[in-house]
C-alpha positions as CSV (number, residue, x, y, z in Angstrom):
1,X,24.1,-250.7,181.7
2,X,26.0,-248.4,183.6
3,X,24.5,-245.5,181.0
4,X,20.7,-246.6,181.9
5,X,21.0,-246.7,185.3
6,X,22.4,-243.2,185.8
7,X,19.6,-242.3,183.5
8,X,17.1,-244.1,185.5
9,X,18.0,-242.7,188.4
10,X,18.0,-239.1,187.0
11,X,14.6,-239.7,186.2
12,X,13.8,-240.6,189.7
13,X,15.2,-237.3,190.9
14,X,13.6,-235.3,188.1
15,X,10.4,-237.0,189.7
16,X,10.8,-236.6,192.8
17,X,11.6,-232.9,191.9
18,X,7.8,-232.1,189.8
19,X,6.4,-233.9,192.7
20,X,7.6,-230.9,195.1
21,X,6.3,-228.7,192.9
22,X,2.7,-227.9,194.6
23,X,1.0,-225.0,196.2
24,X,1.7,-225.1,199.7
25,X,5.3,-225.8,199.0
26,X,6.4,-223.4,196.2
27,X,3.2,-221.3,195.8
28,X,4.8,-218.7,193.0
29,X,6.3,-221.7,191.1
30,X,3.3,-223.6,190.8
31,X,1.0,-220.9,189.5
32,X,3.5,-219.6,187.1
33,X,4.2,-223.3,185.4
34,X,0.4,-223.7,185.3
35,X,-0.7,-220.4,183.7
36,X,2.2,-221.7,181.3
37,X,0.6,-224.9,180.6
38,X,-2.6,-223.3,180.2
39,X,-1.5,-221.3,177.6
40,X,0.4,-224.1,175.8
41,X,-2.7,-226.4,175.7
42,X,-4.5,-223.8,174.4
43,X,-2.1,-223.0,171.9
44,X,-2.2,-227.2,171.0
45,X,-6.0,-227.2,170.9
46,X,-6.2,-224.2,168.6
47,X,-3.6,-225.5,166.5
48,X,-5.8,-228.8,166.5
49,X,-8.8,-227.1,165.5
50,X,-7.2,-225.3,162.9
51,X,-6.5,-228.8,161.1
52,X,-10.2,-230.0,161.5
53,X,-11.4,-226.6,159.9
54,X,-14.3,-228.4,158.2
55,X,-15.8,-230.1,161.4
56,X,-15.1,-227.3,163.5
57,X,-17.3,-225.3,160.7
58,X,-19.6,-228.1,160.4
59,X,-19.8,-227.8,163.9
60,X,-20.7,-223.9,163.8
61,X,-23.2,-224.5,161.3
62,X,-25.3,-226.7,163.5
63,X,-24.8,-224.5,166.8
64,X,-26.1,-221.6,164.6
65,X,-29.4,-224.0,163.2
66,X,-30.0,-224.6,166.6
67,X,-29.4,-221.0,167.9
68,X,-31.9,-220.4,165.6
69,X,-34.4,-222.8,166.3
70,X,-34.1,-221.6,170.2
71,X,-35.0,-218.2,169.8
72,X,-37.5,-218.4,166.9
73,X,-41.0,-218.5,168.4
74,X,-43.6,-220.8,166.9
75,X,-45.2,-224.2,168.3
76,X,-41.6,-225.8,168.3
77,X,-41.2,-223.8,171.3
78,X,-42.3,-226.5,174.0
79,X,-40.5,-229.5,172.4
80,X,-37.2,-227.1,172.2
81,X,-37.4,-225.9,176.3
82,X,-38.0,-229.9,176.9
83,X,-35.2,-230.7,175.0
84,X,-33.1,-227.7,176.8
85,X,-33.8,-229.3,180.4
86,X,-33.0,-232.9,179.6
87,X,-29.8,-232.0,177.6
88,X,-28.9,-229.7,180.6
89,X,-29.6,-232.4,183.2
90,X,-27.9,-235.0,181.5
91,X,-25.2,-232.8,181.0
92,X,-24.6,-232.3,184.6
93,X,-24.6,-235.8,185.3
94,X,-21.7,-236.4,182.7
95,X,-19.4,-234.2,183.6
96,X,-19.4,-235.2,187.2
97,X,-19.5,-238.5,186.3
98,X,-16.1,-237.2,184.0
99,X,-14.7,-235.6,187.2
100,X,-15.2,-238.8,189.4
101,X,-12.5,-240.9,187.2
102,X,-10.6,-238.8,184.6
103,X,-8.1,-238.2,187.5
104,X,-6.1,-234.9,186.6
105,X,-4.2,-235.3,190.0
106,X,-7.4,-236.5,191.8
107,X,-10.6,-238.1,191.2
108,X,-13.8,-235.9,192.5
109,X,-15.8,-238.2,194.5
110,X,-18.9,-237.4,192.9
111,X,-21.0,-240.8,193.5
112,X,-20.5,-239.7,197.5
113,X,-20.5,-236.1,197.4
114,X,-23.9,-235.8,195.0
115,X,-25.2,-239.0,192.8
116,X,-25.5,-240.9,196.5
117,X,-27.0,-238.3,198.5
118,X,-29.4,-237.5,195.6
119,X,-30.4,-241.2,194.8
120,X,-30.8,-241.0,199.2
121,X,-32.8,-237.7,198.6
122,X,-35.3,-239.4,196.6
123,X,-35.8,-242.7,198.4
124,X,-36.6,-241.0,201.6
125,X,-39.2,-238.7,199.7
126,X,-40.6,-241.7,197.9
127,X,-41.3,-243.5,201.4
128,X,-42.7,-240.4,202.8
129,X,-44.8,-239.6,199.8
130,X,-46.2,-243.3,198.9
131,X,-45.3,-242.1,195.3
132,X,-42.6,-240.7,193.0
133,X,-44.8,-238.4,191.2
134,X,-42.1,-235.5,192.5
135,X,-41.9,-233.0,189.6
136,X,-39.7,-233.8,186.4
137,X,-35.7,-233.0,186.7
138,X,-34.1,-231.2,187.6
139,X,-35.6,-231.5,191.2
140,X,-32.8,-231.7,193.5
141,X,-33.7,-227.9,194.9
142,X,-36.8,-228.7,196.2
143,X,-38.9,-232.4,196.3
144,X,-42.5,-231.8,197.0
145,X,-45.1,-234.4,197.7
146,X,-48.1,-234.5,195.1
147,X,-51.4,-233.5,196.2
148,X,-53.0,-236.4,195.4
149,X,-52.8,-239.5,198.1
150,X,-52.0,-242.8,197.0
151,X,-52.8,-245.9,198.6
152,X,-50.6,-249.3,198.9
153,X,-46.7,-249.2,199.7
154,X,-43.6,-247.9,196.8
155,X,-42.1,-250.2,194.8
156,X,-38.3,-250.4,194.8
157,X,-38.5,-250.6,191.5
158,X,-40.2,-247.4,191.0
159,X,-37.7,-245.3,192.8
160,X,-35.3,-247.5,190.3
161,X,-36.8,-245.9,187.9
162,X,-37.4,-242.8,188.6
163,X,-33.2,-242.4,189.1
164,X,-32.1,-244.3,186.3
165,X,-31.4,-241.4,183.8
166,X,-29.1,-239.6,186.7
167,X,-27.3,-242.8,187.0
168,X,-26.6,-243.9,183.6
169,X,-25.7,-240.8,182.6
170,X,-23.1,-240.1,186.1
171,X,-21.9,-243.6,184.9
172,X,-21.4,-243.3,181.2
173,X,-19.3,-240.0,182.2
174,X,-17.1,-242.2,184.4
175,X,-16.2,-244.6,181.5
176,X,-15.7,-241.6,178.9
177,X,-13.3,-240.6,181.7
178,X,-11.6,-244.1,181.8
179,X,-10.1,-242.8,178.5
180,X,-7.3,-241.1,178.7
181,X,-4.9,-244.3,180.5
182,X,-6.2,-246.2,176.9
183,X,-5.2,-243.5,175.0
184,X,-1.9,-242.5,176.4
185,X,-0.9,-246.3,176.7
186,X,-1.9,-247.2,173.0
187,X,-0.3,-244.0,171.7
188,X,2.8,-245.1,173.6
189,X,2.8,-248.5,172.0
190,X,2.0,-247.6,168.5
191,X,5.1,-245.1,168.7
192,X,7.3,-247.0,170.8
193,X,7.6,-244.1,173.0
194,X,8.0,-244.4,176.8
195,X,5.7,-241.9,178.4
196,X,6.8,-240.2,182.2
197,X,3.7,-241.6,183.6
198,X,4.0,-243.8,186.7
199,X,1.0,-246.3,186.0
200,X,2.3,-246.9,182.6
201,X,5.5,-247.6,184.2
202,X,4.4,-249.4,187.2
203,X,2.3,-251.3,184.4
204,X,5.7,-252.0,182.2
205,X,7.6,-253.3,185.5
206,X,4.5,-255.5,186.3
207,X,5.0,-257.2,182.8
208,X,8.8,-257.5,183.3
209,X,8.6,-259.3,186.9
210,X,5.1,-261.1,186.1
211,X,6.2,-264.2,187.2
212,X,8.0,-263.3,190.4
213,X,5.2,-261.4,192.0
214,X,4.7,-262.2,195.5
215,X,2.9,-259.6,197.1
216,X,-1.0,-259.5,197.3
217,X,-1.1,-255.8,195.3
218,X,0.9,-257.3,192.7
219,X,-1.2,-260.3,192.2
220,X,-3.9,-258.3,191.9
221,X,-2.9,-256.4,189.2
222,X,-1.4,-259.0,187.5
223,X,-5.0,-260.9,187.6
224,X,-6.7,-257.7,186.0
225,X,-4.2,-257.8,183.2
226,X,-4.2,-260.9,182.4
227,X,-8.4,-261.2,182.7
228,X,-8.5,-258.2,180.1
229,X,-6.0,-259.4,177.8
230,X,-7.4,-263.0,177.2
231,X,-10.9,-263.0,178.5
232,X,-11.5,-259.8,176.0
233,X,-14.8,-257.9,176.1
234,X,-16.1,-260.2,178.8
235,X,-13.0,-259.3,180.8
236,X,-13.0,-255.6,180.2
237,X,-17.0,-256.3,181.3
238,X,-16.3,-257.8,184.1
239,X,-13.6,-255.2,185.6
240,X,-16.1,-252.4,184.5
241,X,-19.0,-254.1,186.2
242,X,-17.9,-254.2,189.8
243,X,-16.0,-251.3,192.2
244,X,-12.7,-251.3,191.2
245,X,-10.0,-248.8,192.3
246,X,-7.6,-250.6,189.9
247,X,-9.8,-250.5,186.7
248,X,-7.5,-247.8,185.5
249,X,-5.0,-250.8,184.7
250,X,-7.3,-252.0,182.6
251,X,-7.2,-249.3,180.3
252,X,-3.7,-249.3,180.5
253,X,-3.4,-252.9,179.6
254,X,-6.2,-252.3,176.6
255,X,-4.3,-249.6,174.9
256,X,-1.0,-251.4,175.2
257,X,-2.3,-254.7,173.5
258,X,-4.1,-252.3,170.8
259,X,-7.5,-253.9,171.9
260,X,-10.0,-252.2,169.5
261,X,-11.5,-248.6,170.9
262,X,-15.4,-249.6,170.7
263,X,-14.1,-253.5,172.4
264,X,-12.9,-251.3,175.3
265,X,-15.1,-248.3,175.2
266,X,-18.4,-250.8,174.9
267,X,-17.6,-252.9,177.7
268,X,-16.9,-250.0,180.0
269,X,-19.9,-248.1,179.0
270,X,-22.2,-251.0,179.8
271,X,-20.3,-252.5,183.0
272,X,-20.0,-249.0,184.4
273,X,-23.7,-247.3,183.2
274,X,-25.7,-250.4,183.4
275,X,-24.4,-253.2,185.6
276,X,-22.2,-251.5,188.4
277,X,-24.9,-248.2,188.3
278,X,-27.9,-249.9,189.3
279,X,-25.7,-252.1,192.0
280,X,-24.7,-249.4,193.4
281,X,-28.1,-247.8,193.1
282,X,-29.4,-250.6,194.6
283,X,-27.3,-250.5,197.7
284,X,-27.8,-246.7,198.2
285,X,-31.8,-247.1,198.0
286,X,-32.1,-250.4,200.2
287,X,-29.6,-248.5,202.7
288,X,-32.0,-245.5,203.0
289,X,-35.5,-247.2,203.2
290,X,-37.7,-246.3,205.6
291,X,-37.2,-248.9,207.9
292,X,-33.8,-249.1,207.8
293,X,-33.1,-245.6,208.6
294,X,-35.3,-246.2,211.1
295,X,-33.4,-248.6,212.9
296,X,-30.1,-247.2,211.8
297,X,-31.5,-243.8,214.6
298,X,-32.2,-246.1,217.1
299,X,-29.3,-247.9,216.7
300,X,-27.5,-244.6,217.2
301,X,-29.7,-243.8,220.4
302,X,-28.4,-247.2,222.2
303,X,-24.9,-245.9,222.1
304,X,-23.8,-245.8,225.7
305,X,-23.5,-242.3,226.9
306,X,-23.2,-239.7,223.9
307,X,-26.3,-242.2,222.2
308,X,-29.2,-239.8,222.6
309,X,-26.9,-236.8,221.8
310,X,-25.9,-238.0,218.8
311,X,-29.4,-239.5,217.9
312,X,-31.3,-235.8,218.8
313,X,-29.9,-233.9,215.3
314,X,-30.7,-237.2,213.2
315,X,-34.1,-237.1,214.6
316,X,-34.6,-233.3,213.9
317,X,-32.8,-233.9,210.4
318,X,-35.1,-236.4,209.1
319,X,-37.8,-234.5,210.7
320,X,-37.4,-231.3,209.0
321,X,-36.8,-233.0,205.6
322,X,-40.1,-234.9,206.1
323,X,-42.1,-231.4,206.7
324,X,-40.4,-230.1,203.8
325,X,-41.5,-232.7,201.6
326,X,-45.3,-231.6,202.4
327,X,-44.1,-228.2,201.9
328,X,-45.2,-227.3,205.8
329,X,-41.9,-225.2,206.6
330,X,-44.1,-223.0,208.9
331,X,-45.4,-225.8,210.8
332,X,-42.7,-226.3,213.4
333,X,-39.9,-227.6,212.1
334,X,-36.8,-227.1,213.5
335,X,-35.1,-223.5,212.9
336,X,-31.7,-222.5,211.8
337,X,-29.2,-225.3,210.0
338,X,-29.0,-228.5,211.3
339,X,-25.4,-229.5,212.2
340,X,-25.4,-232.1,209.8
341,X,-26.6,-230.5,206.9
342,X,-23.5,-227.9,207.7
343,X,-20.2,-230.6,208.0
344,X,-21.7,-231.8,204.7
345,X,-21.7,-229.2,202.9
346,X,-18.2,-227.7,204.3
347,X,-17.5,-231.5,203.0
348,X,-18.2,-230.7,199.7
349,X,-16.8,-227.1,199.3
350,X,-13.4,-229.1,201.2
351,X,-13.3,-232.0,198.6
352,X,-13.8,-229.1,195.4
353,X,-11.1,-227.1,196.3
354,X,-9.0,-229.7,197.0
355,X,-10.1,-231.1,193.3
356,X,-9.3,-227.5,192.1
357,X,-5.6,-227.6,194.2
358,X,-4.8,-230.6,192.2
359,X,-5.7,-229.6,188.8
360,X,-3.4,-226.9,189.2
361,X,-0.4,-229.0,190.9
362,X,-0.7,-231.5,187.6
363,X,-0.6,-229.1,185.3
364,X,2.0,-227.3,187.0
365,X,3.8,-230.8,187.2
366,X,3.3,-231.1,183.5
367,X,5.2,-228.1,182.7
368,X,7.9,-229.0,184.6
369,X,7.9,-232.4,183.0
370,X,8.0,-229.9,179.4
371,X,11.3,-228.0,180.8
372,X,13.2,-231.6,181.5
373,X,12.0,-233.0,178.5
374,X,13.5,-230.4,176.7
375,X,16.5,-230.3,178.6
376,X,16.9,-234.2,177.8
377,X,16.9,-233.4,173.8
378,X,18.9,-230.5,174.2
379,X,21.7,-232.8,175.6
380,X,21.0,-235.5,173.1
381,X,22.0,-232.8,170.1
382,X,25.2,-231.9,171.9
């Protein structure tokens, strides 16, 4: 006993220790352990490739059939660019859905910092327009309002649809990045190994003191478990179908009671691309209807005081995107940037590099977990 807890509590240091190890603290330290860990991953995945020679050549053998397709000319040629710009926007929407949950340090808040203003985009261009005949995707750039006028009032189910593909595919990426907590935890279990990660371990000490929790975090948890282990599919469903910041958990728990891949990876893919997409979808479009933005300005303008000043740049915003949607740029709208326009964007470049910053601290971290690791075994064989 008194063994385990000096090695707990050597751990704990040894913790406490990677977690130091960032950019801003040890700037020469950090870079160096992650061009290391670069280099060993790559080393890993090379060697892993090496032993799946025949799909990695199967793999070649298809990119070069469609290589070839690409660039041979013939009447193919308009089905191939088609192809080319759906797999491209799809793509897009993947990997940021990917970089909104696989974590690596952070999540990128890509629902907020793209899927939302997008969905947003569109809704205010649908009201303007009376239609969502905008040009096929990718159409973010630039959203111009067909020629033709059309009478009656939008559906909300027509700009529903004409976002769904976005969406589903930002959603499916964010359960293909719910993966790795199920894979780390199930490869822990089926080797009996106890992995230096500190959700698994918060996850083993919630199993341990199940019946003595008392706090309201706790209880939580301990609900999500036990709703995924016995409610199954339906549970996993459920905790996939609704924001939840503590859905990583439930991969946890899936992969340490060996719940089947597709049981886990199904439920996720529809509660995340189907149900919890179009609620949040939902929200986004009824939030930024025309009448509620509306009232949302005037709201702003009844402010006492700093009301009309804050109002004026909302009122020139919406103004210049509604003379952009016409494609009247010349027509007196508002020069320069709008301030608004400017914090978002500084937003965005802000929440990337910080993204970037963390990759690099976890990976650096990760080495430094290597060097202790082996420093543990080393003593082991003394």
């Amino acid at each position: 006993s008194f063994a385990d807890s000096l090695l707990n509590e050597r751990k704990r240091r040894d913790r406490e220790e990677r977690l130091n190890i960032v950019l801003w603290r040890q700037p020469l330290v950090t870079l160096q352990y992650f061009f290391l860990e670069t280099l060993i991953n790559l080393k890993e995945w090379t060697i892993k490739l090496w032993h799946r020679r025949s799909i990695l050549v199967s793999l070649l053998l298809m990119l070069a059939v469609l290589t070839a397709t690409y660039y041979v000319e013939g009447t193919h040629q308009q089905y191939v660019r088609y192809m080319e710009k759906k797999f491209f926007w799809c793509a897009y929407w993947v990997g940021l859905g990917i970089l909104s949950s696989v974590g690596l340090g952070t999540g990128l808040h890509t629902f907020l910092l793209y899927l939302g203003p997008h969905i947003a985009s569109v809704t205010l261009a649908a009201y303007e327009c009376n239609s969502v005949n905008f040009p096929e995707p990718p159409y973010p750039d630039q959203i111009i309002c067909p020629d033709e006028e059309t009478e009656g009032s939008i559906s909300l189910w027509a700009i529903i649809s004409k976002v769904r593909l976005e969406a589903c595919m930002w959603g499916a990426g964010t359960a293909i990045g719910e993966l790795p907590p199920y894979f780390m935890a199930r490869a822990a279990r089926l080797s009996g190994a106890e992995p230096d990660d500190e959700e698994y371990q918060e996850f083993e000490e919630m199993l341990e003191h199940a019946e003595t929790a008392q706090d309201f975090a706790s209880r939580a948890k301990l609900a999500v478990q036990n709703l995924v282990q016995k409610v199954g599919f339906f549970g996993i469903l459920a905790c996939a179908s609704i924001p939840n910041p503590l859905f990583d958990l439930a991969g946890i728990t899936c992969g340490h009671f060996l719940v089947p891949f597709w049981t886990f990876f199904g439920a996720t893919l529809i509660g995340k691309a189907v149900i919890k997409m179009h609620i949040q979808k939902l929200f986004v479009i009824i939030t930024f209807s025309k009448h509620i933005v509306e009232q949302m300005v005037s709201l702003i303008g009844a402010v006492p005081r700093v009301g009309p000043s804050l109002q004026k740049p909302f009122q020139e915003y919406l103004e210049a995107q509604r003379l952009k949607l016409h494609h009247k740029q010349d027509s007196g709208a508002p020069q320069g940037e709008n301030w608004l326009s400017w914090m978002f964007e500084k937003l965005v470049i802000a929440m990337v590099c910080y993204f970037i910053l963390s990759i690099i601290n976890s990976m650096a971290q990760s080495y430094a977990k290597r060097l202790q690791q082996k420093m543990y075994s080393e003593e082991k064989t003394k």
